[in-house]
TILO-533968 format. One record per atom (N, C-alpha, C): residue number from 0; residue in three letters; x, y negated, z. Coordinates in nm, 3 decimals. Atoms other than C-alpha are relative to their C-alpha. Layout:
BEGIN
<k: NUM; r: ALA; xx: X; yy: Y; zz: Z> .
...
END
This chain:
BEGIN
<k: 0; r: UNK; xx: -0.113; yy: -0.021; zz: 0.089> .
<k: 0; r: UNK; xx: -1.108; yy: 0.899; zz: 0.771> .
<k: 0; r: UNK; xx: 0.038; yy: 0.147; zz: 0.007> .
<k: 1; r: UNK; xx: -0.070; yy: -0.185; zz: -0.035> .
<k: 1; r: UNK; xx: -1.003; yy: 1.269; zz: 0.634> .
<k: 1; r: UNK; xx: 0.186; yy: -0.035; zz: 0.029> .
<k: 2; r: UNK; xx: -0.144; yy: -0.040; zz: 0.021> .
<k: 2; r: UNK; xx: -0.640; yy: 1.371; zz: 0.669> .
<k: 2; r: UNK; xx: 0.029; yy: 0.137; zz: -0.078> .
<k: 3; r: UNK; xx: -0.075; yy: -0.118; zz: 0.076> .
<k: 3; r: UNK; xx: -0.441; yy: 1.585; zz: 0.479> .
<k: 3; r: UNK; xx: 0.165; yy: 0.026; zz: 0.077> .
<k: 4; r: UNK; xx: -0.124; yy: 0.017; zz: -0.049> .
<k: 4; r: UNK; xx: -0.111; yy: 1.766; zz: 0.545> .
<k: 4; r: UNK; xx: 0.089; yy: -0.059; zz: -0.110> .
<k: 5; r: UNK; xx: -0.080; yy: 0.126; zz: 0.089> .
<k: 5; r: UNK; xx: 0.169; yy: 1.556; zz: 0.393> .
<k: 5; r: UNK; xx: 0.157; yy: 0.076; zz: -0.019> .
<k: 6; r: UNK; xx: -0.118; yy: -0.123; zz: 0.025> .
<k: 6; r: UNK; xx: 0.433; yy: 1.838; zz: 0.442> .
<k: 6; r: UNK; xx: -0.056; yy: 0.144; zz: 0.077> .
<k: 7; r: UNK; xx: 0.091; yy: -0.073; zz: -0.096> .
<k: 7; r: UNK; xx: 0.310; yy: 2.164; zz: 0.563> .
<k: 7; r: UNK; xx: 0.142; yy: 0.077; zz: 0.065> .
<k: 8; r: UNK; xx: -0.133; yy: 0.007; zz: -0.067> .
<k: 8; r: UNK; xx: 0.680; yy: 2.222; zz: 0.685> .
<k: 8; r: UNK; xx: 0.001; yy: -0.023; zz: 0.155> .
<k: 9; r: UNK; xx: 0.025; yy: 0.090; zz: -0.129> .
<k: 9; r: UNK; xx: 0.622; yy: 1.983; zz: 0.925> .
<k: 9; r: UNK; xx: -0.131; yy: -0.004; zz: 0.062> .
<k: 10; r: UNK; xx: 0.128; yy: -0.025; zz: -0.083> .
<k: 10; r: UNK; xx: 0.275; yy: 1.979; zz: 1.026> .
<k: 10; r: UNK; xx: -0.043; yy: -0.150; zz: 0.006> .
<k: 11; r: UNK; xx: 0.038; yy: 0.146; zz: 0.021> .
<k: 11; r: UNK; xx: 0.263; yy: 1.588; zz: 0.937> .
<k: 11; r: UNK; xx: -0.083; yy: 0.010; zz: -0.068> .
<k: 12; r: UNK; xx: 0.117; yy: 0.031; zz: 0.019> .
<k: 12; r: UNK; xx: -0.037; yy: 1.456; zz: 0.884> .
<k: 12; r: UNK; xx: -0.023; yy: -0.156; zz: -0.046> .
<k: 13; r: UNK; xx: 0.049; yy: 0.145; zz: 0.060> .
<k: 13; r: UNK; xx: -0.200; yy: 1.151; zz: 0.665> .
<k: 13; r: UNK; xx: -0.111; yy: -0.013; zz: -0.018> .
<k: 14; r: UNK; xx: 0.134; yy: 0.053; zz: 0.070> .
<k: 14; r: UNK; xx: -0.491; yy: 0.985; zz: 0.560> .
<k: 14; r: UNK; xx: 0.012; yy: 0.022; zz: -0.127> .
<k: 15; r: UNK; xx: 0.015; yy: 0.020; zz: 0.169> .
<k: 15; r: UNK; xx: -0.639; yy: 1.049; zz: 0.221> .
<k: 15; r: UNK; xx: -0.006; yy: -0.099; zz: -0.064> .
<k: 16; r: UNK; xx: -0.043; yy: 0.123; zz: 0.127> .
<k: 16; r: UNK; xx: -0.618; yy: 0.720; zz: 0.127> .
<k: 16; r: UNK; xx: 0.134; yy: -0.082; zz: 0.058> .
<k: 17; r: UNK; xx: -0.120; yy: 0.076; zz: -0.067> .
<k: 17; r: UNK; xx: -0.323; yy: 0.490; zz: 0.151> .
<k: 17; r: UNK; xx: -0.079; yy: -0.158; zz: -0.081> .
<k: 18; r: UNK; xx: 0.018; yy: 0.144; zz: 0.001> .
<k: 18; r: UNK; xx: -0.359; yy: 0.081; zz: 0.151> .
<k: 18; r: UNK; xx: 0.145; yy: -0.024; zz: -0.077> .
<k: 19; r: UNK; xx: -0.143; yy: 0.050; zz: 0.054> .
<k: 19; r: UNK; xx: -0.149; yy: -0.023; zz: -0.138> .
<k: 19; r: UNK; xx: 0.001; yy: -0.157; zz: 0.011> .
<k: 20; r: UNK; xx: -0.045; yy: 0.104; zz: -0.043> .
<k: 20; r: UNK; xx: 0.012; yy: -0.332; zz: -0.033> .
<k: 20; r: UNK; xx: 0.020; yy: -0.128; zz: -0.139> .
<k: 21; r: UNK; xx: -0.032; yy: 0.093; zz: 0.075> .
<k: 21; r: UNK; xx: 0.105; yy: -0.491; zz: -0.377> .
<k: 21; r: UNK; xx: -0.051; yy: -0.139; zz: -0.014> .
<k: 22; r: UNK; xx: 0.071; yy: 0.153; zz: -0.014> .
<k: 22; r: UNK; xx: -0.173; yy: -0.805; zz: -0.343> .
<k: 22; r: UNK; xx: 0.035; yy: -0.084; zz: 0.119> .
<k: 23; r: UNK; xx: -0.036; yy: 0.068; zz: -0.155> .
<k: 23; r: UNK; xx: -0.002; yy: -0.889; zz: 0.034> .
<k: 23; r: UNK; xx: 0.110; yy: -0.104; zz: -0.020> .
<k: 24; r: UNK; xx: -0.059; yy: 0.105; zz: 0.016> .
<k: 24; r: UNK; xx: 0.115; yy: -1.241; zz: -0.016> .
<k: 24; r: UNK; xx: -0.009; yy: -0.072; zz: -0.104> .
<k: 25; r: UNK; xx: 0.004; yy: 0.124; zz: 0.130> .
<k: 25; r: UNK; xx: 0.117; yy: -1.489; zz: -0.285> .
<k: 25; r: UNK; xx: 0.151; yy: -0.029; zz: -0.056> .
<k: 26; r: UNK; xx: -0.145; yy: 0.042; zz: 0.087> .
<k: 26; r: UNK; xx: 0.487; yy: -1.504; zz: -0.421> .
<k: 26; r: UNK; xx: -0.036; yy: 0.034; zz: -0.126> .
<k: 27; r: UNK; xx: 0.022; yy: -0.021; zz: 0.154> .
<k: 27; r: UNK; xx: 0.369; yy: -1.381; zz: -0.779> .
<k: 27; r: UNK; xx: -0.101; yy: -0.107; zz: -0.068> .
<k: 28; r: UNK; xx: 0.094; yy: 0.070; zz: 0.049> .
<k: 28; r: UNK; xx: 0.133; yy: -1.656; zz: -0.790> .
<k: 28; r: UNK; xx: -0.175; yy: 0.041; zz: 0.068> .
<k: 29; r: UNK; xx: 0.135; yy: -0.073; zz: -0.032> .
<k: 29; r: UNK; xx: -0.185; yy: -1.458; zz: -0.682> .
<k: 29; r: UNK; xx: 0.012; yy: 0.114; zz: 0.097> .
<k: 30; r: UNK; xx: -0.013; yy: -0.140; zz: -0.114> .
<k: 30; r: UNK; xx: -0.280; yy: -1.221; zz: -0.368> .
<k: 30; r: UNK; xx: -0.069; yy: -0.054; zz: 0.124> .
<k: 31; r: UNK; xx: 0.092; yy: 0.014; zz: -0.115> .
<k: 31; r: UNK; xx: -0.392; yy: -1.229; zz: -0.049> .
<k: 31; r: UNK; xx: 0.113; yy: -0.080; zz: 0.098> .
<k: 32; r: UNK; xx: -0.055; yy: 0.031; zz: -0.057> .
<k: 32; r: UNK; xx: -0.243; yy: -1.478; zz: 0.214> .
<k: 32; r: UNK; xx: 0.044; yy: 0.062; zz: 0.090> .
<k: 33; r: UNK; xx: -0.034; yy: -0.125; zz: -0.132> .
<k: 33; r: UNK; xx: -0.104; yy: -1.373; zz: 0.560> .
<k: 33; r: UNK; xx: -0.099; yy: 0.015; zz: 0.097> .
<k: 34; r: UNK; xx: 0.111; yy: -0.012; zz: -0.099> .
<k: 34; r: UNK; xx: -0.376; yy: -1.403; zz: 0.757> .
<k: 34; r: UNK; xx: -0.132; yy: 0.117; zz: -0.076> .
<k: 35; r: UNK; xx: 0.113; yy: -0.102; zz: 0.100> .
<k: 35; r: UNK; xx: -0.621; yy: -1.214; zz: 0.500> .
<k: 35; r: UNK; xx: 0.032; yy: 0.130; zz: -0.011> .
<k: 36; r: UNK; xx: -0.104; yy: -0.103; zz: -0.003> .
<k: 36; r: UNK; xx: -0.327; yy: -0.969; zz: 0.465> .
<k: 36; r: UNK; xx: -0.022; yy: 0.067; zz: 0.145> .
<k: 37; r: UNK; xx: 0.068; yy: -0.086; zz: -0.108> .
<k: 37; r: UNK; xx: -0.405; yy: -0.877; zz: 0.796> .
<k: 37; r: UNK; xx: -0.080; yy: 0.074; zz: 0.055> .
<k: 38; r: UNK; xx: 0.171; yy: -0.051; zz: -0.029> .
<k: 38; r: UNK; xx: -0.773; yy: -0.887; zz: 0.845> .
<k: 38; r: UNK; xx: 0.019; yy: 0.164; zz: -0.078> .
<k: 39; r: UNK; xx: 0.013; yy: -0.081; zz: 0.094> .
<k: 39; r: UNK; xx: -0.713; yy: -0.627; zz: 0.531> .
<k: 39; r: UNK; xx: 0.061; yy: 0.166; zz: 0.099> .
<k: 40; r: UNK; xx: -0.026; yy: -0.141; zz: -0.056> .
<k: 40; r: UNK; xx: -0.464; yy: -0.397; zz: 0.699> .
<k: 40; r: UNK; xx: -0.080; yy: 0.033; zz: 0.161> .
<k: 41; r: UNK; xx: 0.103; yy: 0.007; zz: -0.142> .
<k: 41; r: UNK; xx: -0.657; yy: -0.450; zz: 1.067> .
<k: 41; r: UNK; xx: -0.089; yy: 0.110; zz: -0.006> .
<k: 42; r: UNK; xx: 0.130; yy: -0.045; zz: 0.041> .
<k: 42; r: UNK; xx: -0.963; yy: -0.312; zz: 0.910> .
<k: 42; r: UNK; xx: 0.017; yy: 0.117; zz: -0.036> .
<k: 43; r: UNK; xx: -0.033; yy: -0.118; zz: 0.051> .
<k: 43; r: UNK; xx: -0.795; yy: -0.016; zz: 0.715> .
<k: 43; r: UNK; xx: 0.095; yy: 0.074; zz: 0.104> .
<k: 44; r: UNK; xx: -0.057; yy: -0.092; zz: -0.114> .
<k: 44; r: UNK; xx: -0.594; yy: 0.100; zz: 1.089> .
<k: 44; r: UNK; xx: -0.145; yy: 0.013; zz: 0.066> .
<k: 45; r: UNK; xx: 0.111; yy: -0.017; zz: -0.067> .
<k: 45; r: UNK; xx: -0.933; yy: 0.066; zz: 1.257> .
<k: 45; r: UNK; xx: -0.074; yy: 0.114; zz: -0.070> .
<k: 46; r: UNK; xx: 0.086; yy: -0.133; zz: 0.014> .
<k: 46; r: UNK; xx: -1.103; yy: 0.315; zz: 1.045> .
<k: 46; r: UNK; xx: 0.098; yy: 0.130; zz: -0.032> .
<k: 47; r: UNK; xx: -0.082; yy: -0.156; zz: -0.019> .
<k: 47; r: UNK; xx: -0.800; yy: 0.564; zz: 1.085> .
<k: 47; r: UNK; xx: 0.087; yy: 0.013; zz: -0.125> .
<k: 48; r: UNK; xx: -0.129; yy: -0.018; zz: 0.106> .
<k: 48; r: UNK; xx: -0.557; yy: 0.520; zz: 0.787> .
<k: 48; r: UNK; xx: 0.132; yy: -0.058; zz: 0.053> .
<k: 49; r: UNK; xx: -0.120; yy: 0.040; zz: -0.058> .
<k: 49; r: UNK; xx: -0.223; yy: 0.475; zz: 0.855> .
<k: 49; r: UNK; xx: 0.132; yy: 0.068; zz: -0.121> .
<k: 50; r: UNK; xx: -0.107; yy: -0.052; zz: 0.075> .
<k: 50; r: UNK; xx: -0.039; yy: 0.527; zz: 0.526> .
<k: 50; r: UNK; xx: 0.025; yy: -0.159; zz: -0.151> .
<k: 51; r: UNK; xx: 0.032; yy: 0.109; zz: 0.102> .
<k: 51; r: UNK; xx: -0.007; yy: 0.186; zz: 0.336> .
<k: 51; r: UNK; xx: 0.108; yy: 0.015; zz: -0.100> .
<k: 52; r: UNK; xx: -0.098; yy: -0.017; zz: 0.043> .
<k: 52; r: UNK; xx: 0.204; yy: 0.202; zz: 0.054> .
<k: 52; r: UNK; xx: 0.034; yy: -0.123; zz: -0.061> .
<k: 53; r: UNK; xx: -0.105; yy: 0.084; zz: 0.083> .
<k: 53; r: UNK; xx: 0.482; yy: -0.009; zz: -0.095> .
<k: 53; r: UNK; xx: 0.056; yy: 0.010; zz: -0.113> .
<k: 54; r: UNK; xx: -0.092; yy: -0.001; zz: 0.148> .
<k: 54; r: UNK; xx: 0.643; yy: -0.100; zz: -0.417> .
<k: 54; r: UNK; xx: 0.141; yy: -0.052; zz: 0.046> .
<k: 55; r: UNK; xx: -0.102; yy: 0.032; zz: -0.003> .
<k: 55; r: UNK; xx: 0.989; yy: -0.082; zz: -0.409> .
<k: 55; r: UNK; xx: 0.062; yy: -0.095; zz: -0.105> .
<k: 56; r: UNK; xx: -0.101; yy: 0.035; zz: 0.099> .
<k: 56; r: UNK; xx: 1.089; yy: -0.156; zz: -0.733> .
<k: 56; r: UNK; xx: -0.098; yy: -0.162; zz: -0.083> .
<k: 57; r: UNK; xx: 0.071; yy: 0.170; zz: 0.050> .
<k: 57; r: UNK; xx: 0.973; yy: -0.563; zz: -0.866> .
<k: 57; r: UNK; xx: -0.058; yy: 0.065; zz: -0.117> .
<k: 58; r: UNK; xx: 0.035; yy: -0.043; zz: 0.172> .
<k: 58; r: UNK; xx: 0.727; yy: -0.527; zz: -1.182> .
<k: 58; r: UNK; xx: 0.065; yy: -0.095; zz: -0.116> .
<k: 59; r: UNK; xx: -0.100; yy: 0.021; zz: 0.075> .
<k: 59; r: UNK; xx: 0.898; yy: -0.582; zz: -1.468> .
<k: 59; r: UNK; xx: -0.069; yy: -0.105; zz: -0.072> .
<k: 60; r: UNK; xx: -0.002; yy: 0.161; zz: 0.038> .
<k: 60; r: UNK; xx: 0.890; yy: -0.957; zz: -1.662> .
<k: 60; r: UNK; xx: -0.066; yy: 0.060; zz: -0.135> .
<k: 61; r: UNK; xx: 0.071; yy: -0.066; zz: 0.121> .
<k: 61; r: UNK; xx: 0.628; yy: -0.918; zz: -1.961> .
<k: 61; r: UNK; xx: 0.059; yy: -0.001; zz: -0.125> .
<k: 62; r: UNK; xx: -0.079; yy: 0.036; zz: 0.096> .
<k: 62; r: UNK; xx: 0.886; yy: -1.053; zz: -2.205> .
<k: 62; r: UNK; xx: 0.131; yy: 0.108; zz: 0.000> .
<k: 63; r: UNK; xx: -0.100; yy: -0.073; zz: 0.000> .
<k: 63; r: UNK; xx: 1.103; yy: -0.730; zz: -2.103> .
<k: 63; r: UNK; xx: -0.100; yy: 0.120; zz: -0.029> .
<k: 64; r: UNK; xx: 0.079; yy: -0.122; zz: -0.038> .
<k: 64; r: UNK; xx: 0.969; yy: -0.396; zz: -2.223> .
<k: 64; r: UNK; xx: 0.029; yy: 0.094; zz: 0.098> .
<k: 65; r: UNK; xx: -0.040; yy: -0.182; zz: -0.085> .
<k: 65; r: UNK; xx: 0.957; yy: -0.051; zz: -2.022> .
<k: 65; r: UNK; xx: 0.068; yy: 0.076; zz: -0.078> .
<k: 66; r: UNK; xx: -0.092; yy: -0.172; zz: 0.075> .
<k: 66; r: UNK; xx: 1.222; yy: 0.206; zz: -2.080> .
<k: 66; r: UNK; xx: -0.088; yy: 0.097; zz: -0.021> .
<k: 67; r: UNK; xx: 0.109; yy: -0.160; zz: 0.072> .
<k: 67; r: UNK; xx: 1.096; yy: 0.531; zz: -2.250> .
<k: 67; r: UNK; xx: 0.094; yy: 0.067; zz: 0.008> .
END
């Protein structure tokens, strides 16, 4: 795994890739259980990433459009 700096302020350091999380669990109907959810992130700390990212904000209901 490369790293990059992530502030050069700080001297923090990341992985170039991040593990986006959005498929971790099944509440939308579809995704990865908790046990799979694991194996997944397990596998992606073992080869040296350590930047998974999150969605904060719920995706929006298809019957609602996106603001512009």
């Amino acid at each position: 795994m490369r790293y990059r700096a992530f502030d050069h302020r700080t001297g923090l350091r990341v992985s170039e890739y991040a593990l986006g999380t959005a498929n971790f669990g099944t509440g939308w109907g579809a995704g990865a259980e908790p046990d799979e959810a694991r194996r997944i992130f397990d596998r992606f700390a073992e080869a040296g990433g350590h930047l998974p990212r999150q969605r904060r904000q719920l995706p929006r209901s298809p019957r609602r459009p996106a603001h512009r």
